[in-house]
Biotite code that builds the C-alpha atoms (Angstrom):
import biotite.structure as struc

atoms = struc.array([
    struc.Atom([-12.317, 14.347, 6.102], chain_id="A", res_id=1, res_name="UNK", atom_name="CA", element="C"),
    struc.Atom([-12.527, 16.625, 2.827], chain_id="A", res_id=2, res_name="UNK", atom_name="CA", element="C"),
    struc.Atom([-14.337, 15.307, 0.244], chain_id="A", res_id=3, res_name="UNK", atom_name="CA", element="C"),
    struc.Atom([-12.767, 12.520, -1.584], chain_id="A", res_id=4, res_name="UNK", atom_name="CA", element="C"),
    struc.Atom([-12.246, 12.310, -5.295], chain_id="A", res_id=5, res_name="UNK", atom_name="CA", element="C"),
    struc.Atom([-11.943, 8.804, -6.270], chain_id="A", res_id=6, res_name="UNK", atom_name="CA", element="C"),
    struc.Atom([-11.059, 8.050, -10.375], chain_id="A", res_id=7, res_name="UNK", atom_name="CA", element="C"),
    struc.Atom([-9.954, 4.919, -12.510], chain_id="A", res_id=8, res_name="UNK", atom_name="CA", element="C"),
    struc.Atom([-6.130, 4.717, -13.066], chain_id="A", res_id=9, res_name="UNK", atom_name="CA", element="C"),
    struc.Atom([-4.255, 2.868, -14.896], chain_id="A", res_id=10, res_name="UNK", atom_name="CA", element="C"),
    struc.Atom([-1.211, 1.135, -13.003], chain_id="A", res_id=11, res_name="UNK", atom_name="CA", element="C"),
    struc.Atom([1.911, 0.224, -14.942], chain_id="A", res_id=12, res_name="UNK", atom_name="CA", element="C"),
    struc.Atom([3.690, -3.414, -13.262], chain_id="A", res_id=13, res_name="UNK", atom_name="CA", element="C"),
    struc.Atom([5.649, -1.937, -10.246], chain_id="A", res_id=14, res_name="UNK", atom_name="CA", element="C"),
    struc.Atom([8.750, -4.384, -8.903], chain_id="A", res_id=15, res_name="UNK", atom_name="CA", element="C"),
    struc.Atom([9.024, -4.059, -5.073], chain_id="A", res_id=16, res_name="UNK", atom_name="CA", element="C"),
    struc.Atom([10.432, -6.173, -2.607], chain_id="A", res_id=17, res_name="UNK", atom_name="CA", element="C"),
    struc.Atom([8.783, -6.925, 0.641], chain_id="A", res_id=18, res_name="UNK", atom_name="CA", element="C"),
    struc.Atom([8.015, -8.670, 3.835], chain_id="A", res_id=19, res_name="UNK", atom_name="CA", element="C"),
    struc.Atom([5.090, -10.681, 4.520], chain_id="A", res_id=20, res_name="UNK", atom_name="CA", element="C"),
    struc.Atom([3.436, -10.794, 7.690], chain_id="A", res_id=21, res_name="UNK", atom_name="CA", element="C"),
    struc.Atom([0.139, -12.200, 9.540], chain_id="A", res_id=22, res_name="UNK", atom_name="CA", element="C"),
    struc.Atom([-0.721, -9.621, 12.175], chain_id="A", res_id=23, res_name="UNK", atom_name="CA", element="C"),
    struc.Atom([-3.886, -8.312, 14.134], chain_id="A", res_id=24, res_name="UNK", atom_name="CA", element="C"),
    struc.Atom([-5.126, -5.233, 12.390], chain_id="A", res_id=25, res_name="UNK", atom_name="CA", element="C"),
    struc.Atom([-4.445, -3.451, 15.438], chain_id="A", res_id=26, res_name="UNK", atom_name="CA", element="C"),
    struc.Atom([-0.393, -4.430, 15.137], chain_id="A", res_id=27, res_name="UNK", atom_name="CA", element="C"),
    struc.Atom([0.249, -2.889, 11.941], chain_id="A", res_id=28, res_name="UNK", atom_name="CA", element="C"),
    struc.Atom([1.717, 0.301, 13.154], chain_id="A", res_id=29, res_name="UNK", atom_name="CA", element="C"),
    struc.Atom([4.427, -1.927, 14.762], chain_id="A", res_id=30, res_name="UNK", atom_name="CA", element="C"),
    struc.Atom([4.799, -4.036, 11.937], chain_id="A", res_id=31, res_name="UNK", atom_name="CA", element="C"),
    struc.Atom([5.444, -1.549, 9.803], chain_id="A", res_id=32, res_name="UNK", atom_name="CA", element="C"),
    struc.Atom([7.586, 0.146, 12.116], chain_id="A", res_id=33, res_name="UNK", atom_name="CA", element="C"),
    struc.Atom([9.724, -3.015, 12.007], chain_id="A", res_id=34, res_name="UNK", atom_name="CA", element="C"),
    struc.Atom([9.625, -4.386, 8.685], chain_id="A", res_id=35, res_name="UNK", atom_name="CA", element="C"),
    struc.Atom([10.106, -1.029, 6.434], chain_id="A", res_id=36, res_name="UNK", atom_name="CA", element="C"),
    struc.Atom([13.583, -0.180, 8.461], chain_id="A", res_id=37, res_name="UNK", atom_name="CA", element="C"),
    struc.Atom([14.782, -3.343, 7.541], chain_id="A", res_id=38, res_name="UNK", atom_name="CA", element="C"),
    struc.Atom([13.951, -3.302, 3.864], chain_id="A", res_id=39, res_name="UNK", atom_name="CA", element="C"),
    struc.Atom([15.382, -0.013, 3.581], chain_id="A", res_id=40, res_name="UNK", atom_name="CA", element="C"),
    struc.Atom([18.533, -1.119, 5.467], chain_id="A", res_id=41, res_name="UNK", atom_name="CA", element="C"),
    struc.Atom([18.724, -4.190, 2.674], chain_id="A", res_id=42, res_name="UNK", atom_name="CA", element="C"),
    struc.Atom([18.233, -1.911, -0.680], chain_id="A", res_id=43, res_name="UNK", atom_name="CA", element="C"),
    struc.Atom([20.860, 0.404, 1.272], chain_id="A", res_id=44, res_name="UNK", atom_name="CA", element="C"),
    struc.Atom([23.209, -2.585, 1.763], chain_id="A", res_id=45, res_name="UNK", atom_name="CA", element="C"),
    struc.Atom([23.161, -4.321, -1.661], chain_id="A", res_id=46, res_name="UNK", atom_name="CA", element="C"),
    struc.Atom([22.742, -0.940, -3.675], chain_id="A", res_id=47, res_name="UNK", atom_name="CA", element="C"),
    struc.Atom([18.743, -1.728, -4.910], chain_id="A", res_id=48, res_name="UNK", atom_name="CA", element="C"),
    struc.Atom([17.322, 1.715, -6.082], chain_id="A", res_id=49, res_name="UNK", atom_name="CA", element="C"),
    struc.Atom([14.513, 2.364, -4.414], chain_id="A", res_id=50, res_name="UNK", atom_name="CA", element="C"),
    struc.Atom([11.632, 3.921, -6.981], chain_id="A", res_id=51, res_name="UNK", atom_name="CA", element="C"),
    struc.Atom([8.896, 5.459, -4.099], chain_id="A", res_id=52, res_name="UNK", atom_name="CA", element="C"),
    struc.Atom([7.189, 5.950, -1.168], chain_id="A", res_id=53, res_name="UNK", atom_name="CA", element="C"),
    struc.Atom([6.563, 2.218, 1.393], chain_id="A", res_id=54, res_name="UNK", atom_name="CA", element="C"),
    struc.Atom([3.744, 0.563, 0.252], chain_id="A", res_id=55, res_name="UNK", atom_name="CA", element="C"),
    struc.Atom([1.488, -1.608, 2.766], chain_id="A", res_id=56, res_name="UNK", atom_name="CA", element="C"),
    struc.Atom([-0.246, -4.470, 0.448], chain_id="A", res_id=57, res_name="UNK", atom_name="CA", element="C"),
    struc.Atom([-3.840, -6.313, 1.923], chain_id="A", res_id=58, res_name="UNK", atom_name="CA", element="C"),
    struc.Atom([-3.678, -9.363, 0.326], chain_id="A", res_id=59, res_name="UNK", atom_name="CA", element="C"),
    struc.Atom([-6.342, -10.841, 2.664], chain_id="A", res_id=60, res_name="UNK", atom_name="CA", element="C"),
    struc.Atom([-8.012, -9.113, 5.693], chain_id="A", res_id=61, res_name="UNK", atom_name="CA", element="C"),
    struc.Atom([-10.925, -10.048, 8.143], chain_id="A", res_id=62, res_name="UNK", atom_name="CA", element="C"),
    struc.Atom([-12.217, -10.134, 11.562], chain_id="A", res_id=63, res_name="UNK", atom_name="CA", element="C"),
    struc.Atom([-8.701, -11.831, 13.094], chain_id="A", res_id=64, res_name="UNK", atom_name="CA", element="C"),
    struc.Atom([-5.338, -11.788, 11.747], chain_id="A", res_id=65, res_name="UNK", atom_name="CA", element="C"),
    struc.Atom([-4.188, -9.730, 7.934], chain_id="A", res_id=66, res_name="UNK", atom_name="CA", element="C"),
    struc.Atom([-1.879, -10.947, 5.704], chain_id="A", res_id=67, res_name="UNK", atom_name="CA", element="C"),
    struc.Atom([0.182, -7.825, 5.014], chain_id="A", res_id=68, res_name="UNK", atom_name="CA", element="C"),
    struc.Atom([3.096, -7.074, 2.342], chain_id="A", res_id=69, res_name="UNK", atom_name="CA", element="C"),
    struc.Atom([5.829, -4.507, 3.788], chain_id="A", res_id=70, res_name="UNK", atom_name="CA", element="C"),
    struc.Atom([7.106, -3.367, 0.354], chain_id="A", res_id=71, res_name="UNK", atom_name="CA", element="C"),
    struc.Atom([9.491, -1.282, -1.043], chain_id="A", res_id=72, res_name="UNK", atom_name="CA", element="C"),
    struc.Atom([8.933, -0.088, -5.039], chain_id="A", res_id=73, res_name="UNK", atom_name="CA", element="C"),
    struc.Atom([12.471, -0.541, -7.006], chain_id="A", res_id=74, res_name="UNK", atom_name="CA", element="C"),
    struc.Atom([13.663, 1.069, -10.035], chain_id="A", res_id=75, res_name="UNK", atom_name="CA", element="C"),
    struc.Atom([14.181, -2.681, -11.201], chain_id="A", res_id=76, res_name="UNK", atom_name="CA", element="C"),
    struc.Atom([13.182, -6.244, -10.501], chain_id="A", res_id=77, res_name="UNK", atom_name="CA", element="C"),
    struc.Atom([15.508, -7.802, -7.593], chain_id="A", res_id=78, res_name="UNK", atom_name="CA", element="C"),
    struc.Atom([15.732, -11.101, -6.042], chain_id="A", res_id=79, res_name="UNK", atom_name="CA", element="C"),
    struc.Atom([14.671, -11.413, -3.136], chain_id="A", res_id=80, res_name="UNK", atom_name="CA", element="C"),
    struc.Atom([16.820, -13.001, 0.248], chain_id="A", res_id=81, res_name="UNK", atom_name="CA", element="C"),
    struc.Atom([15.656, -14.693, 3.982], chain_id="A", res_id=82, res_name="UNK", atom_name="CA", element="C"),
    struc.Atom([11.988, -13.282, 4.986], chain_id="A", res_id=83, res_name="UNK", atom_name="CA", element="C"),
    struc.Atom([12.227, -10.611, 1.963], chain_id="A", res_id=84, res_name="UNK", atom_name="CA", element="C"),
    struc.Atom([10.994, -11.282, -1.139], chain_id="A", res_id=85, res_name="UNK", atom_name="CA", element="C"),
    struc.Atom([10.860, -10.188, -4.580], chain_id="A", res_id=86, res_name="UNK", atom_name="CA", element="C"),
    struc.Atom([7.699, -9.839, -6.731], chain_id="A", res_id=87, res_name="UNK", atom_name="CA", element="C"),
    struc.Atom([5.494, -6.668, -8.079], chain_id="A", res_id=88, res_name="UNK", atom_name="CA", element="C"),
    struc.Atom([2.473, -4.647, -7.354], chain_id="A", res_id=89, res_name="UNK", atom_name="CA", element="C"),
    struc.Atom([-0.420, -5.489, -9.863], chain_id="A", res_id=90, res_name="UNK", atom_name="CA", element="C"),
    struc.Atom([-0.653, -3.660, -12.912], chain_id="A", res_id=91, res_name="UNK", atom_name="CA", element="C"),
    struc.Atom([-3.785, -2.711, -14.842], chain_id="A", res_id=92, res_name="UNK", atom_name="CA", element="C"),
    struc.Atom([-7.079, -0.497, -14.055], chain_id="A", res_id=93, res_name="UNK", atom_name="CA", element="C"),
    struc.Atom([-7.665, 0.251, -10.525], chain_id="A", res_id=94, res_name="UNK", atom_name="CA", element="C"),
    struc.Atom([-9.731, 2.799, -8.355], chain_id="A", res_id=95, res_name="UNK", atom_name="CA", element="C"),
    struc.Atom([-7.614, 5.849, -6.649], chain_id="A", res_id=96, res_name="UNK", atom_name="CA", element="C"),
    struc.Atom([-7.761, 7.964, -4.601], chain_id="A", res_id=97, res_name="UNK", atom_name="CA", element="C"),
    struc.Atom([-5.269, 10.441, -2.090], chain_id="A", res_id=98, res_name="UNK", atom_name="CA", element="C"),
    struc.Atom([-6.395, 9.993, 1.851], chain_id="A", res_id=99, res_name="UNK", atom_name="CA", element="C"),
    struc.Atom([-5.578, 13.208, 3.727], chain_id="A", res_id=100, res_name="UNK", atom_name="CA", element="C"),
    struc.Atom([-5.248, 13.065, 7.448], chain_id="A", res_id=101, res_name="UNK", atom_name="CA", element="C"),
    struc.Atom([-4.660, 9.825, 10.378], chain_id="A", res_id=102, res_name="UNK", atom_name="CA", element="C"),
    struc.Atom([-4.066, 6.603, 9.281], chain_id="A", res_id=103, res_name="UNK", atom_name="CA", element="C"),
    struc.Atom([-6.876, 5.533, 12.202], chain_id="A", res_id=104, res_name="UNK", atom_name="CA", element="C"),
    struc.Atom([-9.257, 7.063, 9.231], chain_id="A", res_id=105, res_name="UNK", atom_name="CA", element="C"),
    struc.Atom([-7.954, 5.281, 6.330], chain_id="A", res_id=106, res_name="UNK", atom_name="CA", element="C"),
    struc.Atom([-10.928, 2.740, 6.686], chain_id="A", res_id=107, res_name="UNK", atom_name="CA", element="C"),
    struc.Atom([-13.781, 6.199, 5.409], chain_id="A", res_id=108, res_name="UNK", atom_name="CA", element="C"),
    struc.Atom([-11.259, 5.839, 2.435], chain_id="A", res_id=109, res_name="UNK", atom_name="CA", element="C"),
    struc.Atom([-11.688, 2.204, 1.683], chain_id="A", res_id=110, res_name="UNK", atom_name="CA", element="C"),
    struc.Atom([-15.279, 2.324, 1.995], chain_id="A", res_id=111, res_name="UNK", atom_name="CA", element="C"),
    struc.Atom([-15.730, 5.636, -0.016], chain_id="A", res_id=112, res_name="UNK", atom_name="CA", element="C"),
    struc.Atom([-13.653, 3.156, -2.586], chain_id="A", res_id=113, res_name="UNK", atom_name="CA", element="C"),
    struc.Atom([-15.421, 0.616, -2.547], chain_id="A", res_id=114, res_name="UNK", atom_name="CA", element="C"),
    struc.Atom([-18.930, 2.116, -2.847], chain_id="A", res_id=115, res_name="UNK", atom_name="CA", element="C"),
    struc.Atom([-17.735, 4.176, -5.812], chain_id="A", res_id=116, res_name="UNK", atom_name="CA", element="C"),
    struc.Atom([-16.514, 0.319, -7.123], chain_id="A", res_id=117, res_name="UNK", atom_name="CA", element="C"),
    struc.Atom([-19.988, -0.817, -6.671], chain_id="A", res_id=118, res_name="UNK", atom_name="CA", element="C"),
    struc.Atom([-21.717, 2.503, -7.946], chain_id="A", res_id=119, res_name="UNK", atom_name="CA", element="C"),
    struc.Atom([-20.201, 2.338, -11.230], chain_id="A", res_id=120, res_name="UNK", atom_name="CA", element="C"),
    struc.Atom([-20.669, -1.736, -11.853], chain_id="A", res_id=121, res_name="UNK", atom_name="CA", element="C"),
    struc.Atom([-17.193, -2.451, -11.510], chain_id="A", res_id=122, res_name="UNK", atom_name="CA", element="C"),
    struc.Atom([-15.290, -5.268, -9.374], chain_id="A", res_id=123, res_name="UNK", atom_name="CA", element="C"),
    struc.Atom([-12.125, -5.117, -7.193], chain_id="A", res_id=124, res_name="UNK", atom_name="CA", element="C"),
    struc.Atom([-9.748, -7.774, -8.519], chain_id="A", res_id=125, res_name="UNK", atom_name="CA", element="C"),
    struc.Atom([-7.074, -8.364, -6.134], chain_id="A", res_id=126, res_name="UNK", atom_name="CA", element="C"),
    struc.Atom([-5.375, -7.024, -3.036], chain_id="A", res_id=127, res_name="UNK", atom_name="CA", element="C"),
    struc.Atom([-5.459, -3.242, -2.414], chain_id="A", res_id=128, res_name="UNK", atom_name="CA", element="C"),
    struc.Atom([-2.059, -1.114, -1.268], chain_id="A", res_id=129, res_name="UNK", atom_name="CA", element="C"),
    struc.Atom([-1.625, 1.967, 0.587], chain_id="A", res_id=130, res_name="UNK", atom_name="CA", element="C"),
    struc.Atom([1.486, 3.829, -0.578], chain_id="A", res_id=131, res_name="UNK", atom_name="CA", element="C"),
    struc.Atom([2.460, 6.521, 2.571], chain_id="A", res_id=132, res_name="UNK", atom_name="CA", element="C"),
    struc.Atom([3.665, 9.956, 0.211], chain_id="A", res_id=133, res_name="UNK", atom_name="CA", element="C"),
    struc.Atom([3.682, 11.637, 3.995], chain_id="A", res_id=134, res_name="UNK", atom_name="CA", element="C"),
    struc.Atom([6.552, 11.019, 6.184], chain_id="A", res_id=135, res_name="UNK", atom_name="CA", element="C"),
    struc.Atom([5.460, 11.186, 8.864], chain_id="A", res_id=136, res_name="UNK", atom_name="CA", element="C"),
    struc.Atom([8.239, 11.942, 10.585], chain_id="A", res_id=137, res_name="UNK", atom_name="CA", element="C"),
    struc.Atom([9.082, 14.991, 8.944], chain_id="A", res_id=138, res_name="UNK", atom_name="CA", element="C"),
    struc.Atom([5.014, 15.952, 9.120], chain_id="A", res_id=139, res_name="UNK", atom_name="CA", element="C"),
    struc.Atom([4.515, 15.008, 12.548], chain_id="A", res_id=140, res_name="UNK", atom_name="CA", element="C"),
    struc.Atom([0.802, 16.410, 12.241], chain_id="A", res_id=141, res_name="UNK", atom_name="CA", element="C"),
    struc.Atom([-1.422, 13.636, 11.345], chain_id="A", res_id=142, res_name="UNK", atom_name="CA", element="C"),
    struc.Atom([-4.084, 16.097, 9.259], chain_id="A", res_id=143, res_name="UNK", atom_name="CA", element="C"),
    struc.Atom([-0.938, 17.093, 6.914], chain_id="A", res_id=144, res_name="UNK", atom_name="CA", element="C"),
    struc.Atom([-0.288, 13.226, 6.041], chain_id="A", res_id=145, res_name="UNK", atom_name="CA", element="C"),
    struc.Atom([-1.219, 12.056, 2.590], chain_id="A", res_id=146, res_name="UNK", atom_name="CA", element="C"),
    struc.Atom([-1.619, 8.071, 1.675], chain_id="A", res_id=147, res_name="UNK", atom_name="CA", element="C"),
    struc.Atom([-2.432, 6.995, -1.619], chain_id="A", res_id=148, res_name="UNK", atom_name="CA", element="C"),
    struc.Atom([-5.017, 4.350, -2.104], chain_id="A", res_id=149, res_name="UNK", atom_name="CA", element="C"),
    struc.Atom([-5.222, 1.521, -4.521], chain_id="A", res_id=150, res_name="UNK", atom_name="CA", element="C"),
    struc.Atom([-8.000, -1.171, -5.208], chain_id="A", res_id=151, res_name="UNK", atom_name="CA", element="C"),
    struc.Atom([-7.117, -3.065, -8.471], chain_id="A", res_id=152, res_name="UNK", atom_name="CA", element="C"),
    struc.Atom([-9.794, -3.532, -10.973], chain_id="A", res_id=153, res_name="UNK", atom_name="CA", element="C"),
    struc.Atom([-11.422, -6.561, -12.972], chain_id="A", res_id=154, res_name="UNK", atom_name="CA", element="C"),
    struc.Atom([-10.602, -5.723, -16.680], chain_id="A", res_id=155, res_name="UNK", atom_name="CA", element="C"),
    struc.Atom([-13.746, -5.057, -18.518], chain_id="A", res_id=156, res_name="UNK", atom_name="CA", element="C"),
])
C-alpha cells in the first residue's frame, strides 16, 4: 500500500438514505451487493437525486456481527419507506484519508487512521463511513480502486 496521507476535514451534513443491516464482517460484500441495487432502484423509481458515490456506515463493529448502513448521499433530505430509511451522514471535523487498492486491505487504512487520531490527541466521535469513488465494475483491477475513508471527530 503507498503511503497514506491522512488530514482533518471538515464534513458539511450529508442526507442519504439507507439500509441497515447486522451481518458477519465476512458478509459484507454480499450485503452490499444486495442492499445498494435496491436503493438505487428506489431513488430511480421515485425520482430522489442521488448526490455521490455508496457509502458503507460502521455504526458498531466487533468480534461477531456489524451493524452496517447501506447508504446512498441525496441532493436533498427524503423520507424514507419499508427497510430504507432516511437520515444523514455526520457533519463536523473528521480524519480522511483516500485507500488505494482491495477492499480486503481497507483495515491498514483504519488503523493508519486511527493511530494518526491518537498521535495528534484527538478522539473519534461516532461511526466511520467508507464512500467507494471506484466502480468497481468499470475498474475491475482491485489496485486501481479508490475508497474514501471517514472517522468523525470530537469537536475540540
Amino acid at each position: 500500500m503507498p503511503t497514506l496521507k491522512v488530514e482533518r476535514i471538515e464534513v458539511g451534513a450529508q442526507p442519504i438514505l439507507f439500509i441497515q443491516r447486522r451481518v458477519a464482517r465476512t458478509q459484507l460484500q454480499p450485503l452490499f451487493a444486495e442492499c445498494f441495487p435496491k436503493i438505487f432502484g428506489h431513488c430511480m423509481q421515485t425520482g430522489l437525486a442521488m448526490a455521490g458515490q455508496p457509502i458503507a456506515r460502521y455504526v458498531a463493529t466487533g468480534a461477531g456481527l456489524w451493524t452496517v448502513d447501506c447508504a446512498i448521499p441525496l441532493a436533498e433530505a427524503a423520507s424514507g419507506e419499508g427497510e430504507m430509511q432516511a437520515g444523514q451522514l455526520q457533519a463536523g471535523p473528521a480524519a480522511f484519508a483516500v485507500h488505494q487498492g482491495p477492499y480486503d486491505r481497507l483495515a491498514e487504512t483504519n488503523a493508519a487512521i486511527e493511530q494518526w487520531i491518537e498521535d495528534n490527541g484527538l478522539q473519534s466521535d461516532g461511526p466511520a463511513w467508507e464512500s467507494y469513488i471506484t466502480d468497481p465494475a468499470q475498474h475491475p483491477d482491485p489496485a486501481d480502486w479508490k475508497t474514501g475513508v471517514y472517522w468523525p471527530l470530537a469537536k475540540v
